[in-house]
N, CA, C and O of each residue as an XYZ file, in Angstrom:
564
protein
N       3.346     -6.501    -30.369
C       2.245     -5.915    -29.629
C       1.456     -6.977    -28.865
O       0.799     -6.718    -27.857
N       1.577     -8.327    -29.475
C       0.919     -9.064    -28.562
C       1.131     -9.717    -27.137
O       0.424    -10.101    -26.205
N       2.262     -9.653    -27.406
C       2.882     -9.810    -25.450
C       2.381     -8.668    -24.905
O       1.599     -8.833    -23.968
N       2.583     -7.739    -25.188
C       2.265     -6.616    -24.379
C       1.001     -5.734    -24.187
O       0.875     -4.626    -23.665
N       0.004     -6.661    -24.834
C      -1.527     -6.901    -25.077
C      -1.793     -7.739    -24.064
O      -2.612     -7.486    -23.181
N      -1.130     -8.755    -24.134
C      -1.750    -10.259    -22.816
C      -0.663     -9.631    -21.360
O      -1.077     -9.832    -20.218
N       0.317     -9.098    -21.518
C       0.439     -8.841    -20.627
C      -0.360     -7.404    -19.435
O      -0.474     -7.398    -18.209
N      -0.757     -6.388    -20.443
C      -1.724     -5.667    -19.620
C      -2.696     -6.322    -19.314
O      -3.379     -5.780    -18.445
N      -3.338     -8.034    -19.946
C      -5.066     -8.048    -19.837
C      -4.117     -9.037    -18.492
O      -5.006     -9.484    -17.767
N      -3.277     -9.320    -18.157
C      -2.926    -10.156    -17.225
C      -2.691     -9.361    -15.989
O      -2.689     -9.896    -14.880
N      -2.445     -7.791    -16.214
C      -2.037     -6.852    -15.141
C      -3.577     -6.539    -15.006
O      -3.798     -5.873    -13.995
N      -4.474     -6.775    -15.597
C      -5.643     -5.957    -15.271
C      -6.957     -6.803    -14.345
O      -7.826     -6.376    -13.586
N      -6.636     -8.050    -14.788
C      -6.813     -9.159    -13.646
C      -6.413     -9.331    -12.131
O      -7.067     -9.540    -11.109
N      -4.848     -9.129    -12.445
C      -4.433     -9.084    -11.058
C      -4.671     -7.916    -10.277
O      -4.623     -7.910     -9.047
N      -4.959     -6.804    -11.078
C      -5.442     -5.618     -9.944
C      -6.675     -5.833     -9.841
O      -6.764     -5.812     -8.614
N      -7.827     -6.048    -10.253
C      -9.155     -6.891     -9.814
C      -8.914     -7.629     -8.541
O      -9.892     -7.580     -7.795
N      -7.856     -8.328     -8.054
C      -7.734     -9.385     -6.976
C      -7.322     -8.190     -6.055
O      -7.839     -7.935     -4.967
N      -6.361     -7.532     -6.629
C      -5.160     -6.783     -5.305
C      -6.577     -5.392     -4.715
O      -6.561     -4.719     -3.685
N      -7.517     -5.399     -5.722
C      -8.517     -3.979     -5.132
C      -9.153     -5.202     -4.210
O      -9.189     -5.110     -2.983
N      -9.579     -6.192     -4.826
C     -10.540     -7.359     -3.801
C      -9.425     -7.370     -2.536
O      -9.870     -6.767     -1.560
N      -8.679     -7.676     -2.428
C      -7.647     -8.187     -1.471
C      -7.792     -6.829     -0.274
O      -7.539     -6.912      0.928
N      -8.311     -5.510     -1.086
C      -8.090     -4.313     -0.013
C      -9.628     -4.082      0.320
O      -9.939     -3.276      1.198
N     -10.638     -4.835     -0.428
C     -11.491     -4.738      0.217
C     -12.380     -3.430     -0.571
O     -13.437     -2.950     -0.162
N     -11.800     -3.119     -1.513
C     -11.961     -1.406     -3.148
C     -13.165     -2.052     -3.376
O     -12.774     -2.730     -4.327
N     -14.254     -2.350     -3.250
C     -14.901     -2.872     -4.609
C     -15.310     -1.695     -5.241
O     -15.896     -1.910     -6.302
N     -15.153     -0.160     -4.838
C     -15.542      0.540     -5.727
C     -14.776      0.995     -6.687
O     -15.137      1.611     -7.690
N     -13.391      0.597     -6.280
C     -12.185      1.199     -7.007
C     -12.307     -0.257     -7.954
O     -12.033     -0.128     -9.147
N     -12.601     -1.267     -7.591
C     -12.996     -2.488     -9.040
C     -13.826     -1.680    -10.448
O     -13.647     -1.776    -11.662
N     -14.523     -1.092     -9.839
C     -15.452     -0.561    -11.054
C     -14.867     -0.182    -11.973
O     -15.173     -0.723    -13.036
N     -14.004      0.670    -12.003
C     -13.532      1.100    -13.687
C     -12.345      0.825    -13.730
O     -11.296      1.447    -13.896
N     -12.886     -1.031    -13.419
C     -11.981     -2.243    -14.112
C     -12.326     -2.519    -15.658
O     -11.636     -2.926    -16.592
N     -14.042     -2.028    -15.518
C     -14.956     -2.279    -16.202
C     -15.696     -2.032    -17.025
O     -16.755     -1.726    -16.477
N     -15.781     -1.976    -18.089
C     -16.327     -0.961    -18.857
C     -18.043     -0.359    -18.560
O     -18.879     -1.043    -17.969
N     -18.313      1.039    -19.107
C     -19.975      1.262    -18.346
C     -20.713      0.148    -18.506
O     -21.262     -0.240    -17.475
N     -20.927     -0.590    -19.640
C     -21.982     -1.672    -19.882
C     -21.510     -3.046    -19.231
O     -22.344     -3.951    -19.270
N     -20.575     -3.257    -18.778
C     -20.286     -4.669    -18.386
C     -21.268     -5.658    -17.749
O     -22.446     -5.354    -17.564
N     -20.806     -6.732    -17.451
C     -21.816     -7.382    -17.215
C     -20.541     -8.269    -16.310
O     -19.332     -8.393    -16.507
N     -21.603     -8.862    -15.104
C     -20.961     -9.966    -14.804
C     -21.891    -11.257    -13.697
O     -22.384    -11.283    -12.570
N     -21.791    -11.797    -14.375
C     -22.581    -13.373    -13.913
C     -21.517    -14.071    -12.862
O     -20.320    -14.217    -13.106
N     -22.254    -14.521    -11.510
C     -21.471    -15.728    -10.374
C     -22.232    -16.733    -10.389
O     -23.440    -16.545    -10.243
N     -21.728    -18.028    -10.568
C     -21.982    -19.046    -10.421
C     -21.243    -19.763     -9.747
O     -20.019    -19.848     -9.849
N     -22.346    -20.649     -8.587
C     -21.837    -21.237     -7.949
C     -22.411    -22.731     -8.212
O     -23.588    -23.088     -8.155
N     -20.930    -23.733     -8.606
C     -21.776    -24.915     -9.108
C     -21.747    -24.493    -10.714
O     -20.916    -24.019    -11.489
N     -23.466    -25.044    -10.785
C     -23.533    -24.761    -12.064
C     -25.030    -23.909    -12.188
O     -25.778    -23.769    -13.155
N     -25.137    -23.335    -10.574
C     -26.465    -22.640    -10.676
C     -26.218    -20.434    -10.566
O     -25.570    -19.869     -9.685
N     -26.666    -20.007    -11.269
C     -26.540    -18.434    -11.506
C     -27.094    -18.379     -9.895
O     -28.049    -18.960     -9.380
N     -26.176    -17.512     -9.360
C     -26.137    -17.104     -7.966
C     -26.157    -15.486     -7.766
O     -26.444    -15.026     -6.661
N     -25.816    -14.559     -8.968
C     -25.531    -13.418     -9.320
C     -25.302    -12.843    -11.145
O     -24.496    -13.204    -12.002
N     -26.278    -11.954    -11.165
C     -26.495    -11.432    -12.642
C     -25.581     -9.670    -12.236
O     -25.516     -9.284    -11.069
N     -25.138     -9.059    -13.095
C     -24.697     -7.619    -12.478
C     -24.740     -7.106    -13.925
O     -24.684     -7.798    -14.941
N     -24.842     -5.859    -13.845
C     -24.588     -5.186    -15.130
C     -24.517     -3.596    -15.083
O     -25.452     -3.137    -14.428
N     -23.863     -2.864    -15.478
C     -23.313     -1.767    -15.856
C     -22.337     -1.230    -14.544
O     -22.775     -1.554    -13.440
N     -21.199     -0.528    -14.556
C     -20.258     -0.149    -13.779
C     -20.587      0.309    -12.415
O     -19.737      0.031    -11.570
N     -21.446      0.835    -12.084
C     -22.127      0.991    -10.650
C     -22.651     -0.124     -9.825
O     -22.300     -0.477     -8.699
N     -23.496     -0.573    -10.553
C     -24.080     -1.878    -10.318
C     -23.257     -3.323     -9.694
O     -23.747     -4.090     -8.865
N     -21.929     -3.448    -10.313
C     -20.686     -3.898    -10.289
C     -19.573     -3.390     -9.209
O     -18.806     -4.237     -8.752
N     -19.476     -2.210     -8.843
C     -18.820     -1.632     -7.909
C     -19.741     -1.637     -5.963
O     -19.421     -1.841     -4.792
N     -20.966     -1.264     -6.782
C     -21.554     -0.889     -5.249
C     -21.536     -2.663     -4.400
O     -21.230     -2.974     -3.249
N     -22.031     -3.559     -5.640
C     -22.490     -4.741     -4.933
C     -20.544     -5.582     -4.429
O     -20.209     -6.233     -3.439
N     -19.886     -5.211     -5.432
C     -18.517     -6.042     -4.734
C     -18.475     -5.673     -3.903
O     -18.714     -6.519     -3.041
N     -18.108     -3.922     -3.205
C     -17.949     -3.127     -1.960
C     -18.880     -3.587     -1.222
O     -18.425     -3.899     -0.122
N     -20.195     -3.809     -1.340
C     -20.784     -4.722     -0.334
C     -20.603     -6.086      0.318
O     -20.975     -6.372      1.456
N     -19.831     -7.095     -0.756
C     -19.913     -8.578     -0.582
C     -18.274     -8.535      0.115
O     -17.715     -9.443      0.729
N     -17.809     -7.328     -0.173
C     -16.530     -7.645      0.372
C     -16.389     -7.101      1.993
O     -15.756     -7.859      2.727
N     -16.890     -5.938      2.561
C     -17.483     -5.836      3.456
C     -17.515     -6.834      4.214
O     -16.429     -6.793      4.792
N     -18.183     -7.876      4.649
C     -18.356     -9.292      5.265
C     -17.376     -9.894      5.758
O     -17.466    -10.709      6.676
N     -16.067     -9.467      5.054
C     -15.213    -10.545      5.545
C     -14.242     -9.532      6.245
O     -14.338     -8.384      5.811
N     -13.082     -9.786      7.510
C     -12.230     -9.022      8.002
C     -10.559     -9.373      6.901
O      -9.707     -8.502      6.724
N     -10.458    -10.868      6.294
C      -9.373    -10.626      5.298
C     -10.154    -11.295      3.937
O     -11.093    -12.092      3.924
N      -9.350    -10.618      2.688
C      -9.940    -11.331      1.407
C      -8.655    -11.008      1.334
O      -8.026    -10.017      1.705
N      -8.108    -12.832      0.344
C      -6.950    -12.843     -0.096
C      -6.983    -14.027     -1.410
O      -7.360    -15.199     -1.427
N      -6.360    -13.057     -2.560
C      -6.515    -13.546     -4.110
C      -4.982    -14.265     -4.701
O      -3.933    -13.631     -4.817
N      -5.146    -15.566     -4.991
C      -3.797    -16.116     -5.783
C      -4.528    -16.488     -6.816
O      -5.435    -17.315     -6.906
N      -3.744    -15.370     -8.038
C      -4.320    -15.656     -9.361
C      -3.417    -16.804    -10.369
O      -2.450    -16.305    -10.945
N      -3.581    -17.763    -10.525
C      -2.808    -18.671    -11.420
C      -2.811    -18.977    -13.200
O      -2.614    -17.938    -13.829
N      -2.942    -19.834    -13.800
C      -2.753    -19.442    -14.835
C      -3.807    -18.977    -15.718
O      -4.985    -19.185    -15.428
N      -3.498    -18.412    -16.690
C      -4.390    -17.627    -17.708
C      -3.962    -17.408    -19.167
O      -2.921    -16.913    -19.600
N      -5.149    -17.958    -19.886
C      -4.644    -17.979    -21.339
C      -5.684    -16.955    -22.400
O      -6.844    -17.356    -22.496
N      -5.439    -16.089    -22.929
C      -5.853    -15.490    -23.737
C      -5.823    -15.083    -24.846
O      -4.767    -14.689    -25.342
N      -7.116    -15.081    -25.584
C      -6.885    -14.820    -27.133
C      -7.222    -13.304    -27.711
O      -8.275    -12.671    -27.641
N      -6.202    -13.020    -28.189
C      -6.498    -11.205    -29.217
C      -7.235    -11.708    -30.043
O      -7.195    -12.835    -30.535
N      -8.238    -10.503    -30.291
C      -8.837    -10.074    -32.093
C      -8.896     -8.707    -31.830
O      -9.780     -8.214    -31.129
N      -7.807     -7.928    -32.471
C      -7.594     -6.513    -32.677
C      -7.961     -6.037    -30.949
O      -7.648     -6.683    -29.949
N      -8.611     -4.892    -30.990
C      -9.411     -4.151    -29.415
C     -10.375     -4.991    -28.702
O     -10.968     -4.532    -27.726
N     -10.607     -6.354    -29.170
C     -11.539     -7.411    -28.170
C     -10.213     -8.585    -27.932
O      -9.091     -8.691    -28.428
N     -10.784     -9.162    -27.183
C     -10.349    -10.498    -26.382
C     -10.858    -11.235    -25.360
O     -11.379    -10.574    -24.462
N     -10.853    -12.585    -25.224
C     -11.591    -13.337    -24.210
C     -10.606    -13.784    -23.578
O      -9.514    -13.582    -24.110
N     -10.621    -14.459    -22.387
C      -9.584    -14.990    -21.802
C      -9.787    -15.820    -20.294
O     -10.354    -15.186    -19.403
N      -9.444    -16.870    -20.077
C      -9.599    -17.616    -18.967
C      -8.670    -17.854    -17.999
O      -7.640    -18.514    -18.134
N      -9.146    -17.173    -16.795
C      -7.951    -17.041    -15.460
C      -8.614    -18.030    -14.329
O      -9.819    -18.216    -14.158
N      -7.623    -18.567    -13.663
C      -7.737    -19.471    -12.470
C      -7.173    -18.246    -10.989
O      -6.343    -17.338    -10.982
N      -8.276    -18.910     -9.676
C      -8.029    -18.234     -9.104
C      -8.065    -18.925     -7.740
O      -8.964    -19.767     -7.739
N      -7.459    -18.871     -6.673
C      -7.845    -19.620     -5.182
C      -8.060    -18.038     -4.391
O      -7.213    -17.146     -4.451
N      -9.363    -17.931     -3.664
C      -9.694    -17.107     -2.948
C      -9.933    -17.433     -1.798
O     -10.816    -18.278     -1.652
N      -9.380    -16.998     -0.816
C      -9.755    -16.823      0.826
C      -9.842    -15.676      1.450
O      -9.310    -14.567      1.503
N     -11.034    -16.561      2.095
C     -12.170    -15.241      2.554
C     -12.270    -15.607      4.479
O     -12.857    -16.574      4.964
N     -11.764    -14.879      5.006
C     -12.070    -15.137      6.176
C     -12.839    -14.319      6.846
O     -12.728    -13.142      6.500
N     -13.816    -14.608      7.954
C     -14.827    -13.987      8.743
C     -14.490    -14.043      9.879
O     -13.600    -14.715     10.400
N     -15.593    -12.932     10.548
C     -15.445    -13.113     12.383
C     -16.733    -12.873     12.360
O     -17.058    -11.825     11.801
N     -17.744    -13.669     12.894
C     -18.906    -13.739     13.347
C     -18.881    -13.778     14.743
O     -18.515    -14.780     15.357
N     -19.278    -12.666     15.319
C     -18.877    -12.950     16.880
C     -18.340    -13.499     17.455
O     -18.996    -14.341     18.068
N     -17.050    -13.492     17.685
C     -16.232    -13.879     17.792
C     -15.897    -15.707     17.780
O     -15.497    -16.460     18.668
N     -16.358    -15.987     16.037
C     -16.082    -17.156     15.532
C     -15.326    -17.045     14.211
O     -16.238    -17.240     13.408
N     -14.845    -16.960     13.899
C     -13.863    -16.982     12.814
C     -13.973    -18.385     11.922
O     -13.818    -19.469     12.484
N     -14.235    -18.302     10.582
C     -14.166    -19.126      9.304
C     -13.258    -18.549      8.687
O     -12.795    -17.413      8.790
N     -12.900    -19.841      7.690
C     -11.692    -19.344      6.400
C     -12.666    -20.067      5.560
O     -13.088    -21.114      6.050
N     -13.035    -19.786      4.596
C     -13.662    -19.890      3.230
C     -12.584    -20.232      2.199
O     -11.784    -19.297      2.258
N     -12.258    -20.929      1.476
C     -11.009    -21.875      0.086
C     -11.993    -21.563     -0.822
O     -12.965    -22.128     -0.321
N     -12.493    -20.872     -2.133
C     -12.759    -20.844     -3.174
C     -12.054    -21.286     -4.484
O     -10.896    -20.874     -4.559
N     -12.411    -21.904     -5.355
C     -11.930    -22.378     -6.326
C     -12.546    -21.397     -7.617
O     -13.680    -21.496     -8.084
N     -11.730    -20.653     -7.955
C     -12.933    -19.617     -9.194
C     -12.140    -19.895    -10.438
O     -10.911    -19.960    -10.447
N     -13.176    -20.111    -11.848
C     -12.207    -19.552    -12.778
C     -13.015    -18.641    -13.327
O     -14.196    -18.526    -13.002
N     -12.455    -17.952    -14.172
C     -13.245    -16.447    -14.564
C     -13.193    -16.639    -16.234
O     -12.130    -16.927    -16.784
N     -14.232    -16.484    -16.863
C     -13.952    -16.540    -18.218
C     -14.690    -14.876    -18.489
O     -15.801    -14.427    -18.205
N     -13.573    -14.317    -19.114
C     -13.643    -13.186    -19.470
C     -13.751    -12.783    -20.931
O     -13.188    -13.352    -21.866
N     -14.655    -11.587    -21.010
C     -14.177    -10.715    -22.741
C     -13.858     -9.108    -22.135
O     -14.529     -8.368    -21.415
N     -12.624     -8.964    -22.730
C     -11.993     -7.939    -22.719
C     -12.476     -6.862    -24.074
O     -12.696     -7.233    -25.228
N     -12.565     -5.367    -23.509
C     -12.297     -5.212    -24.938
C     -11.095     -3.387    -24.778
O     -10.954     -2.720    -23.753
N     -10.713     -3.214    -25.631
C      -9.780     -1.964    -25.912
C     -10.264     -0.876    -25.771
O     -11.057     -0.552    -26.655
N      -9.983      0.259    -24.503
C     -11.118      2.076    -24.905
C     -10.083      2.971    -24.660
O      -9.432      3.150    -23.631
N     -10.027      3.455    -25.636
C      -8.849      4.469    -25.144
C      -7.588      4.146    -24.987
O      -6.781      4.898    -24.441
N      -7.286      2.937    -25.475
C      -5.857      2.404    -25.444
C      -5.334      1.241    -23.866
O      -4.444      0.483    -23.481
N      -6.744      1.885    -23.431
C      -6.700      0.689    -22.026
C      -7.832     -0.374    -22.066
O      -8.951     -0.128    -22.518
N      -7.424     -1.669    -21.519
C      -7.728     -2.877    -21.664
C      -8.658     -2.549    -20.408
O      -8.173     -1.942    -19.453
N     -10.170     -3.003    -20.410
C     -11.112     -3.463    -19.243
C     -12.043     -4.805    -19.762
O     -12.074     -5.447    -20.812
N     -12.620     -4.866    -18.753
C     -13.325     -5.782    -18.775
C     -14.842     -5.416    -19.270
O     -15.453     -4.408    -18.917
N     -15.329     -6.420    -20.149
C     -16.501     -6.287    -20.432
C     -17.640     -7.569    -20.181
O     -18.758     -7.347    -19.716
N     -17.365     -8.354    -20.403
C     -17.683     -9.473    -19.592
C     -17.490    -10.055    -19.038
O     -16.432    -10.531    -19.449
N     -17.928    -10.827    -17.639
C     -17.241    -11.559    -16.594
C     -18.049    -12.380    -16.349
O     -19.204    -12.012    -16.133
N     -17.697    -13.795    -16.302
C     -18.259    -14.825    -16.140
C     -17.677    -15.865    -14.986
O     -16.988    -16.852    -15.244
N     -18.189    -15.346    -13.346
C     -17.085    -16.077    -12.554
C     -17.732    -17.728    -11.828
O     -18.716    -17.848    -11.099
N     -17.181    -18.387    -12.123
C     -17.448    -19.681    -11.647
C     -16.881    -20.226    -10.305
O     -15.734    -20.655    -10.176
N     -17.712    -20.167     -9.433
C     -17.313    -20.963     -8.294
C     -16.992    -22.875     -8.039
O     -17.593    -23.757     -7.426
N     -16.076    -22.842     -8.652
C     -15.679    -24.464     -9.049
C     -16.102    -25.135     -7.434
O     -17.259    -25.498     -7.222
N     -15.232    -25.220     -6.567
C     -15.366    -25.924     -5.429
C     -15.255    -24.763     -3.996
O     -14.595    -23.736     -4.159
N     -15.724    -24.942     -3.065
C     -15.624    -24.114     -1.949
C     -15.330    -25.235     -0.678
O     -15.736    -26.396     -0.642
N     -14.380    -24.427      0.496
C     -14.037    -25.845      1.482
C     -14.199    -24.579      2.613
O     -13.642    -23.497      2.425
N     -15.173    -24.907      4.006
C     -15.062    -23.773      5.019
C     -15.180    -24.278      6.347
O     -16.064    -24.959      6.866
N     -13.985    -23.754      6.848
C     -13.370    -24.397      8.323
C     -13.702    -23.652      9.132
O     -13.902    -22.460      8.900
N     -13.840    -24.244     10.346
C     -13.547    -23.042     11.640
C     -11.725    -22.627     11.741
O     -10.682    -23.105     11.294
N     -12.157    -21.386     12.661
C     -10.823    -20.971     12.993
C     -10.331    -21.209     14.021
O      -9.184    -20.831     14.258
């Protein structure tokens, strides 16, 4: 059962990126469980507090909005079971590109996400999210 425990919390990550990638943030939401929570940091300073499933959906669908492509390469990730909870740490490179009147940026994000998962209903979501903006690099186009 435990491969196939880390492998849904690993499928449930990558559809987090592939809804970001389409730009869903509302279809992100019940990634999440109602109470979730999720903290952005950029650096090492809180840039974003979020909490409960609406709260979490309306504001991604907003931040994602902004850009004309968002594109997610999720890399490695290691996670630990205890029965229906789990935490787990995923690496991520995000690019975010804009058109500001007709100026175009590409945005390089460096994120890792430290997560707690927990079990409802036999499906794996997220209950805490803790995303760290490691390094950011932004070019013209």
């Amino acid at each position: 059962m435990e491969i196939e425990d880390k492998m849904a919390i690993k499928e449930l990550v990558d559809v987090f990126s592939i809804l970001a990638d389409k730009k869903d943030g509302m279809a992100q939401m019940a990634l999440f469980t109602k109470d979730a929570t999720v903290e952005t940091y950029i650096g090492d300073k809180l840039a974003t507090a979020l909490k409960g499933q609406q709260q979490i959906g309306e504001t991604f669908e907003a931040f994602l909005k902004n850009f004309e492509t968002v594109y997610h390469i999720n890399g490695q990730q290691v996670v630990t079971l205890n029965g229906d909870k789990a935490s787990g740490t995923s690496y991520c490179l995000t690019v975010l590109i804009s058109d500001n009147d007709g100026e175009k940026t590409k945005q390089t994000i460096g994120v890792r996400y430290n997560d707690e998962f927990v079990r409802q209903d036999g499906k794996w979501l997220i209950s805490a999210r803790k995303s760290e903006f490691m390094w950011q690099d932004k070019v013209r186009l």
